[in-house]
N, C-alpha and C positions, 0 to 999 in steps of 0.2 A: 504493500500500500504506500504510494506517494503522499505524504504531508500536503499538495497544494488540493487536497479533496479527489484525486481520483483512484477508484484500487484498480490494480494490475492486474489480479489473479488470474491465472490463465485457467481453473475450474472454478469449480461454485464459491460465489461470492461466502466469504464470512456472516455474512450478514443472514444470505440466506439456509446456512447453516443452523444459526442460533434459530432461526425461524422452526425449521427443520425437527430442530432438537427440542425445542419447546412443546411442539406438537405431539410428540413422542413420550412426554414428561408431564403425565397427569398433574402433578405436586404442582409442577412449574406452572401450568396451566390453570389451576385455580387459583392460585397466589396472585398473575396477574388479572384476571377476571376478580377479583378481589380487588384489587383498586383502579378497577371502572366500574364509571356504572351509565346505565344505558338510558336514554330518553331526555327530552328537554330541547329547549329553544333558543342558540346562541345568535346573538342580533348584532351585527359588527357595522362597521363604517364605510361606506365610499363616499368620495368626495363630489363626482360625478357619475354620471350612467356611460355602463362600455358602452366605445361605439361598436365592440365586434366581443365575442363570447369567445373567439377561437384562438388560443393561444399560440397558435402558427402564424394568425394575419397579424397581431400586435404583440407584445411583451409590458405593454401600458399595463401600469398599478390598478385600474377598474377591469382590465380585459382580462390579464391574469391571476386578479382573486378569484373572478366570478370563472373564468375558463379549465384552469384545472382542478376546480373542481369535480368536472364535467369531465374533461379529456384528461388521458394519463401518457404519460412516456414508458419508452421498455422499461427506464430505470428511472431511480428518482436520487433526493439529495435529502442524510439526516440531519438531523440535528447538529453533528458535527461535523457537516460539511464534507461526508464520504458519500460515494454513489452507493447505492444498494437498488436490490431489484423489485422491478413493479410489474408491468405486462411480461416481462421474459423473467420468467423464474431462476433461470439461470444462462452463466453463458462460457466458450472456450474459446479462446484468442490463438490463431496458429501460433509456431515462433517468430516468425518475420514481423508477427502483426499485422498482416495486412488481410486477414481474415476472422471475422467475428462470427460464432456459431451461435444462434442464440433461442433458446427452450422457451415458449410462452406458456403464459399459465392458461387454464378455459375461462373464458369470460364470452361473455354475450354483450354486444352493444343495447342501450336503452330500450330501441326499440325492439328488443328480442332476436335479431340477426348475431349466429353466433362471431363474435372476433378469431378471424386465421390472421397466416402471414402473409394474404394476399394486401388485408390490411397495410402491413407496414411496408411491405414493397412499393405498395401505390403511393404511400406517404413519403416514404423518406425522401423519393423520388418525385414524385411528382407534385407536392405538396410541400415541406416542408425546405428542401435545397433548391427551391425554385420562388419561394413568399417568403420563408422566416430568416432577421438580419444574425439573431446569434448563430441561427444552423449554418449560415452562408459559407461558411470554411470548413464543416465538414462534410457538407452536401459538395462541395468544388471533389473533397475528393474519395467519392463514394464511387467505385467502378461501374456498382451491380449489387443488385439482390438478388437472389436464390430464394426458391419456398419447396424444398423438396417435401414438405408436406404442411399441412393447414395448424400443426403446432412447430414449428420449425421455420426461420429465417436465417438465412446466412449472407451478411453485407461483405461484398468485397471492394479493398478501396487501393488505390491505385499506388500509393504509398501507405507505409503506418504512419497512423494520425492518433495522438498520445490521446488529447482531447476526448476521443472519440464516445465513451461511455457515459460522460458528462453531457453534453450536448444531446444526447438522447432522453435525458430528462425535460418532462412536461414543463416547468419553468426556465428551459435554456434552450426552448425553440425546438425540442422535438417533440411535441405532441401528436400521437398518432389516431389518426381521423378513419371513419369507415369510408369504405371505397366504396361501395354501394348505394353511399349517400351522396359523395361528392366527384364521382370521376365523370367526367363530359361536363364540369358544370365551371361555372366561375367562384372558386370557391371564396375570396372573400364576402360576396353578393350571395351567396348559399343562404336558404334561410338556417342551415346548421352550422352559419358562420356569424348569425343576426339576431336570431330569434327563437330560434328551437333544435338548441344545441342537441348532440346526438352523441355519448359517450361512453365510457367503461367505467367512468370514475364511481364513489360513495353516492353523489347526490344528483338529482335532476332539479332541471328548473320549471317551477309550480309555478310561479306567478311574475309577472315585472309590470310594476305600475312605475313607468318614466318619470321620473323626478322624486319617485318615494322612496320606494324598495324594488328587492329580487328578493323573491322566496324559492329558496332550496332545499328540496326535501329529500329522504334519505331515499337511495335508489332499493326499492325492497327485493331485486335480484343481481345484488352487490355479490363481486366474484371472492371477495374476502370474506370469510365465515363470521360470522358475528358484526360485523361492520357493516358502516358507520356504526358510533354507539349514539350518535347524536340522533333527534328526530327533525329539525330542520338547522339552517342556516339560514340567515334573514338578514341582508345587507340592507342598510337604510343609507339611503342617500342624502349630505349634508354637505352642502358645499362651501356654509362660512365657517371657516376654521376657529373661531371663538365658539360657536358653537356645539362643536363635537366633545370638546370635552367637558361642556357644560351635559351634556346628552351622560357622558360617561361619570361622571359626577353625581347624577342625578337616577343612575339606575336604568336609564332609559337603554344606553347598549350595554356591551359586554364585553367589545375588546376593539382597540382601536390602535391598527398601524401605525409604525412608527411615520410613514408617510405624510399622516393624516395629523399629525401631534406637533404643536408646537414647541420647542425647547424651554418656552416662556413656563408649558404647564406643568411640568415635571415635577416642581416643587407641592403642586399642590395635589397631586396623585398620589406624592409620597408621602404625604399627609392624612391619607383617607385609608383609615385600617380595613376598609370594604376590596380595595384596588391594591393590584401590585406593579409594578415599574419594572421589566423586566429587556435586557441590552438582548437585541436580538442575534440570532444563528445565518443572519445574514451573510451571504459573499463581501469580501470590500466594498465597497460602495463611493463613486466623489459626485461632486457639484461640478458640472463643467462650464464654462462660460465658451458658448463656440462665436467665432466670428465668421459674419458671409463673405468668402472671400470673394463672392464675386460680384462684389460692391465698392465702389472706389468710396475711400481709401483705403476700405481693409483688404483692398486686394493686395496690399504692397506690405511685405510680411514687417519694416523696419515699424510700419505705422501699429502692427498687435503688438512688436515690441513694445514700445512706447507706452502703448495701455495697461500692457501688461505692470511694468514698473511702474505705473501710477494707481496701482491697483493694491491698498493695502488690505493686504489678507488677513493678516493677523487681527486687524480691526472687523474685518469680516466676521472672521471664527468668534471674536468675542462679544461684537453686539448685533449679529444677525444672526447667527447662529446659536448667541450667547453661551459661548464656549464649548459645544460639544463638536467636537471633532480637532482637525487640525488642519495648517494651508497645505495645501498638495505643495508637493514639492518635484515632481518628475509629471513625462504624459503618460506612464500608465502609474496604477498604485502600487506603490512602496513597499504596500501586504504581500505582496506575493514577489516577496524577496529573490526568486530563484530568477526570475522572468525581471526581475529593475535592478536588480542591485548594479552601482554604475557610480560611483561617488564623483564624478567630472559632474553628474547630471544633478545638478541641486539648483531647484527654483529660485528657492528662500536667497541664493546667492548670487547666481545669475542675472536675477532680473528681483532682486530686492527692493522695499519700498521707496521711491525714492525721487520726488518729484519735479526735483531742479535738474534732473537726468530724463527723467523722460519728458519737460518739456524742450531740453536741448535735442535730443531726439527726434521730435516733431517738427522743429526748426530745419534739420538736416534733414527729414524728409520731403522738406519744401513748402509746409504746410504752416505756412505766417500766420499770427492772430490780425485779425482783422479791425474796425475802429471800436468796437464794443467790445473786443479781447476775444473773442470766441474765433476758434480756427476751422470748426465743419461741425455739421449736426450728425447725431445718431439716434438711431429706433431701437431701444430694447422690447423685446417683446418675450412674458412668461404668465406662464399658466397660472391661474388662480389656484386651483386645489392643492397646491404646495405649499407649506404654509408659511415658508418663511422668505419667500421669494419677492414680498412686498420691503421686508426690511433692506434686504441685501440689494436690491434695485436702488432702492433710495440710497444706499450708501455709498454707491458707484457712482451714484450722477453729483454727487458731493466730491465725491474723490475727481473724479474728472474735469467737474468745472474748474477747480485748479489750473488745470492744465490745458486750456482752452476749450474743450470739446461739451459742449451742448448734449445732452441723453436726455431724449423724451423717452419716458418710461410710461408701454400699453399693457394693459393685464386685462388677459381674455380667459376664456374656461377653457377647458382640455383638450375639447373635440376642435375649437377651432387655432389653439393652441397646435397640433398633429397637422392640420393642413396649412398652416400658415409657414409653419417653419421647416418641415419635411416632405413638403410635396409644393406647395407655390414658391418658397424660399422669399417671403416676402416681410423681412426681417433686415435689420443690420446685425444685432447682436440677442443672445438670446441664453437662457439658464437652463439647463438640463440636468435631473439627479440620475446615472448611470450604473449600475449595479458588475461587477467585473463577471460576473458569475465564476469566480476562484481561477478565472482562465483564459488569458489576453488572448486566444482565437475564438474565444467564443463573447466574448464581455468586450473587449477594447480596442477590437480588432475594426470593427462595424462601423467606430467612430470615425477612423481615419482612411479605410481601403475606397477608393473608387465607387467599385460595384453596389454599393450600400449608400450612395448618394441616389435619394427620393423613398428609400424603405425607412418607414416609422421607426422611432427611437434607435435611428443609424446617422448615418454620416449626414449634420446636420447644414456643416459651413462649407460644403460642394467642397471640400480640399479633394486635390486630385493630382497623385506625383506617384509617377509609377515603378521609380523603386522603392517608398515606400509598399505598394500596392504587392511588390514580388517578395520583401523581404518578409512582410507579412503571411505569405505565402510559403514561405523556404523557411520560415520557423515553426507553423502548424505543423510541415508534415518532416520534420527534422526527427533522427531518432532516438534520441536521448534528450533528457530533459535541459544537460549540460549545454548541447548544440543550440536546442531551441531559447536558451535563455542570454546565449551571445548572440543568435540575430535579433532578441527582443531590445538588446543594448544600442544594435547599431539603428535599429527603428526609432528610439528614442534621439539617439543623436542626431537625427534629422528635423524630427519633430519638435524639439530642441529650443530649434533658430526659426524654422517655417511655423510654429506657431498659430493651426489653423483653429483649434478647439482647446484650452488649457485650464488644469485644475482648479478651483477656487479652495475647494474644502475634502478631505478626506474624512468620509463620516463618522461618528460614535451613532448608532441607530439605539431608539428604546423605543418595543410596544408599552401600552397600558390595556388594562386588564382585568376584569372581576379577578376576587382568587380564586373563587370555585370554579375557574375555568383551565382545566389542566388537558394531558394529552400530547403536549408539542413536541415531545421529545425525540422522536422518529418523525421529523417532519417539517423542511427548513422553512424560514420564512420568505424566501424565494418562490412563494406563492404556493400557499396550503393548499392540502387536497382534503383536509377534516376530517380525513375518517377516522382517526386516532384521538380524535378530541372529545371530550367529555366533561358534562359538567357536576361537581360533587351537590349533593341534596341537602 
């Protein structure tokens, strides 16, 4: 097992061992049915209503609480951040790696069609490495699938690709879809992409009143024996963030994302002996601030320099963030040492706070202040349902005036948040929270490659330099982990000085929570599947 979250094992996972063995282990088996208990209504937070259920067309905070629910990947990700198995019971990796043999378990889709591996053929391929931005690098290098029979998938991929078992989980872009529902069709327009998702998962979707709730109820021919213990899930939609934790406060929900939560409330959560305050099992996580670069002046990289050093972070982290987290300091995260470690590459020194520097900077890029002192206007434009995206805008257009530049700061909601800055690019500058998913080809890759300019929560600022695009490339499918994390250095050292997307904040994440709301343990917050979750009476 690799430390960055993925296992190696070339036979059956550990995990599904213990599985395994528990079953076999009456004692063991009533011990844990001993502390759960089954039934009950957990009522949790979105900020907005998805605009898609299907965790292949988006990886958006509303798309993938409510979609894997619904939909599962071969594998998924625990609580400590290891892959273990979900639809493929188990699996065997040739020695080369470049072949994955993979056991599925019997499950029936929702609508009662049983799930094979014609399933995941159809998906991996035709769905999944052709719409979803995390799977894009390891859908580039998937040869072929095999189904030598309806429990049996075998992917072969053109190179080994380390990633590979990771990214096959439902929260890292491979959520696998029935083919009998979606092949000949357009599947993000699918009504099984819109409105009446079709899954393997714990729960179905009962009801969606747009702008209220989604009620999710427990699928009653769930291919996991005893699960869900829960009887529904019930997202209530709330989209002013004072709000939500007034809701949580008050009894009204039962557990609210760290997403969803501002750092302001923290204090007063941990004050309520009802709620507990808990640092979430998330992947790294940063705040990115992208630039368009295909906007004068940010098309001319010395001009994000410039901003960059006028851009004090630490002030960031401490009263936008108010103090959780810290300033990024490289263009990928720091967490995952094996893949950044590079001590040349330090933001904090590079390009530290420093504003008699980066207005001589903008002077040498040609860009005089004018008779009013302002040198060119900018558009930030971010999403409302994040909650602290109104403080940190304002602190930038503070910081900036300094130094000539004008920020009007727009705050839209989600849905036209996604097309505003991911699909029309009609934006100057804009705030993005990015999750790594523990794995720069699957997580940090999407930010800066090419191909992932116009795919939702991917390459937002059109950067496009194509030996970034190769090196990105020749480090996924490298075959040690050593190989892949020197070209993740020389990636960086591009990205460095071109500067089309760069870190603001490296996050500390914390859910809030009733206490009687347990289960999470096998089951990361890289978007729950619930059916481990249970609430104590």
């Amino acid at each position: 097992m690799e430390r960055n979250g993925l296992t190696g094992g070339r036979t059956l996972t550990g995990v599904a061992a213990f599985v395994a063995a528990l079953s076999l282990n009456p004692l063991s088996a009533a011990l844990a049915q001993e502390t759960t208990q089954r039934g009950g209504t957990v009522i949790m937070v979105l900020g907005a209503d998805p605009p898609t259920l299907n965790p292949v067309v988006s990886t958006g905070i509303p798309d993938g609480s409510i979609g894997c629910m619904v939909f599962q990947g071969l594998t998924r990700v625990n609580g400590k951040r290891e892959v273990a198995p979900q639809l493929a019971k188990s699996w065997t990796i040739s020695p080369d790696g470049k072949t994955y043999t993979f056991d599925l378990v019997t499950a029936n889709w929702n609508d009662g069609k049983p799930f094979t591996s014609a399933d995941v053929k159809y998906s991996l391929l035709e769905a999944n490495a052709k719409i979803s931005p995390p799977f894009a690098a390891a859908g580039g290098m998937i040869e072929g699938v095999d189904t030598p029979s309806p429990d049996k998938a075998v992917v072969r991929l053109k190179q080994s690709f380390g990633p590979l078992l990771i990214s096959l989980a439902c929260g890292w872009g491979g959520a696998i879809l029935p083919k009998h529902v979606f092949e000949g069709t357009n599947i993000p327009q699918n009504p099984a992409s819109t409105n009446n998702p079709v899954g393997t998962g714990g729960f179905m979707l009962k009801e969606w009143k747009r702008g209220d709730n989604i009620r999710m109820v427990r699928n009653p021919n769930y291919w996991e024996p005893g699960k869900p213990y829960l009887d529904e899930v019930i997202a209530r939609i709330i989209p002013q963030p004072s709000a939500r934790t007034q809701a949580l406060q008050a009894g009204e929900v039962d557990y609210l994302f760290y997403y969803y939560l501002p750092n302001s409330d923290h204090p007063s959560i941990e004050a309520n002996p009802k709620l507990k305050l808990e640092q979430t099992s998330m992947p790294p996580s940063l705040d990115y601030m992208a630039f368009n670069v295909l906007r004068k002046p940010l098309d001319d990289k010395r001009v994000r320099q410039a901003l960059y050093v006028a851009t004090d972070r630490d002030y960031l982290i401490k009263n936008g963030w108010l103090g959780k987290g810290r300033a990024g300091s490289m263009p990928l995260s720091s967490e995952i040492k094996w893949a950044t470690a590079a001590p040349e590459i330090d933001f904090n020194k590079i390009y530290a706070f420093d504003p008699a520097k980066a207005n001589a900077m903008l002077d040498e890029a040609g860009l005089k202040r004018g008779a009013d002192g302002t040198r060119f206007k900018l558009k930030l434009v971010y999403a409302t349902d994040e909650s602290d995206n109104q403080l940190v805008s304002t602190a930038l257009k503070s910081m900036w005036k300094n130094v000539g530049v004008d920020l009007d700061i727009e705050a839209v909601d989600r849905t036209t948040h996604m097309k505003r800055v991911f699909q029309d690019h009609d934006f100057d500058i804009t705030i993005n929270g990015y999750g790594t998913f523990n794995e720069p080809a699957v997580g940090l890759a999407r930010i800066f490659i090419s191909s992932a300019i116009g795919k939702l929560y991917a390459n937002s600022s059109n950067y496009s330099n194509p030996v970034v695009d190769d090196l990105f490339d020749k480090a996924a499918g490298a075959p040690s982990q050593a190989d892949r994390g020197a070209l993740y250095r020389q990636v960086q050292a591009i990205l460095a000085v071109d500067l089309p997307t760069v870190p603001l904040r490296e996050k500390a994440l914390f859910n809030a929570a009733t206490k009687k709301l347990n289960g999470f343990a096998n089951d990361t917050d890289q978007y729950r599947n619930w059916t481990d979750a249970w609430l104590a009476k």
